[in-house]
C-alpha positions as CSV (number, residue, x, y, z in Angstrom):
1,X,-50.6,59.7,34.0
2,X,-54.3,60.9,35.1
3,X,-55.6,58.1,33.1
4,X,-53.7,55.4,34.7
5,X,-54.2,56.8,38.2
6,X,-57.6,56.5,37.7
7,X,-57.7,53.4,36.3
8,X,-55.5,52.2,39.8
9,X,-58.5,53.9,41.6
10,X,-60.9,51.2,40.0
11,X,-62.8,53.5,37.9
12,X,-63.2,52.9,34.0
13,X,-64.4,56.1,31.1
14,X,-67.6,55.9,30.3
15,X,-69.1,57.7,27.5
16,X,-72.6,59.1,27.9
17,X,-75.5,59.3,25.5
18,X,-77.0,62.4,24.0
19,X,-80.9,62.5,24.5
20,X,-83.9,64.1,26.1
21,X,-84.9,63.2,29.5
22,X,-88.2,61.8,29.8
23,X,-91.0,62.7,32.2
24,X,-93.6,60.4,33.4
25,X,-95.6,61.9,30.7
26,X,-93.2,61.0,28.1
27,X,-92.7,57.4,29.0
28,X,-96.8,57.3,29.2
29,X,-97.4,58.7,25.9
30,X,-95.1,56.3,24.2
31,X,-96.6,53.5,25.9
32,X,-99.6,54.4,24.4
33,X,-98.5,54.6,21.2
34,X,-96.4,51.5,21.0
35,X,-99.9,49.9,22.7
36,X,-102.2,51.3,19.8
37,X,-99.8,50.4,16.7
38,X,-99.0,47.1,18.0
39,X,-102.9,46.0,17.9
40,X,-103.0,46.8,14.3
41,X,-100.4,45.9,12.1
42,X,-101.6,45.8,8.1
43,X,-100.7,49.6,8.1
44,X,-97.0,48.3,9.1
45,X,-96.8,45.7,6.0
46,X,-97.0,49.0,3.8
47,X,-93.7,50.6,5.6
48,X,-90.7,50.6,3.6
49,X,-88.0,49.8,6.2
50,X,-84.8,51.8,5.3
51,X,-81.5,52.5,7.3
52,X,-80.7,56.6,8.3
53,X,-78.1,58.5,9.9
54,X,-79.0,62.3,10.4
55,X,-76.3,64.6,9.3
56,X,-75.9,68.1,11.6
57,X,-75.3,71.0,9.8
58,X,-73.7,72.8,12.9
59,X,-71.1,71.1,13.3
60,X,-69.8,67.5,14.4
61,X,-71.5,65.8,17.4
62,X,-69.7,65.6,20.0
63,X,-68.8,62.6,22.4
64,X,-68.4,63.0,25.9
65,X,-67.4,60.5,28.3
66,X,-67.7,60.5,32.3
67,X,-65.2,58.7,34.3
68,X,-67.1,56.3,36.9
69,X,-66.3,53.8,39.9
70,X,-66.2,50.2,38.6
71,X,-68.1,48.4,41.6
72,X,-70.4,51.3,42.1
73,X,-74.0,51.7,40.6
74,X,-73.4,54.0,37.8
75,X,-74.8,57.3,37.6
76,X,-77.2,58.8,34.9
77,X,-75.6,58.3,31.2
78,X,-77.3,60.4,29.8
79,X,-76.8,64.1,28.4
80,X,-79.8,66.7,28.6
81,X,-80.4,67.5,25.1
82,X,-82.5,70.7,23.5
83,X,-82.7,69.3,19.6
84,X,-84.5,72.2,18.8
85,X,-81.2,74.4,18.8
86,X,-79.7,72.2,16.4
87,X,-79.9,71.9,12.8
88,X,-80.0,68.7,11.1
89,X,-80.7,66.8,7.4
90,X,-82.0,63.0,8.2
């Protein structure tokens, strides 16, 4: 019943994504990086590309959704994220 009431209120479930914020700094600095690697790339011929998916060893990650207005600009999707607290095999 919530779900359809919402729905009749025009608003649709959104799920949100789990990663740091950036800074100014942060966005800068990869900039940088993406600027510097991009000029050279023989060192990239010598990557061997594979796929990964990183496993946590405390438990499952978790999704969580936000419910949001449909004609409405949407609000920040993402979560704030401290990956140093959680423990992880890539």
């Amino acid at each position: 019943m919530v779900y359809r009431t919402l729905r009749e209120q025009n608003m649709k479930k959104k799920k949100q994504r789990r990663r740091p914020k950036l800074t100014e700094r942060h966005k800068e600095q990869r900039k940088q990086f993406i600027i510097k690697f991009l000029e050279d790339v023989r060192d990239w011929k010598k990557i061997v590309w594979t796929d990964e998916k990183k496993f946590r060893l405390d438990g499952p990650d978790k999704y969580n959704s936000v419910w949001v207005e449909v004609d409405r600009e949407q609000p920040e999707d993402v979560l704030s994220v401290d990956y140093q607290r959680y423990k992880g095999v890539m």
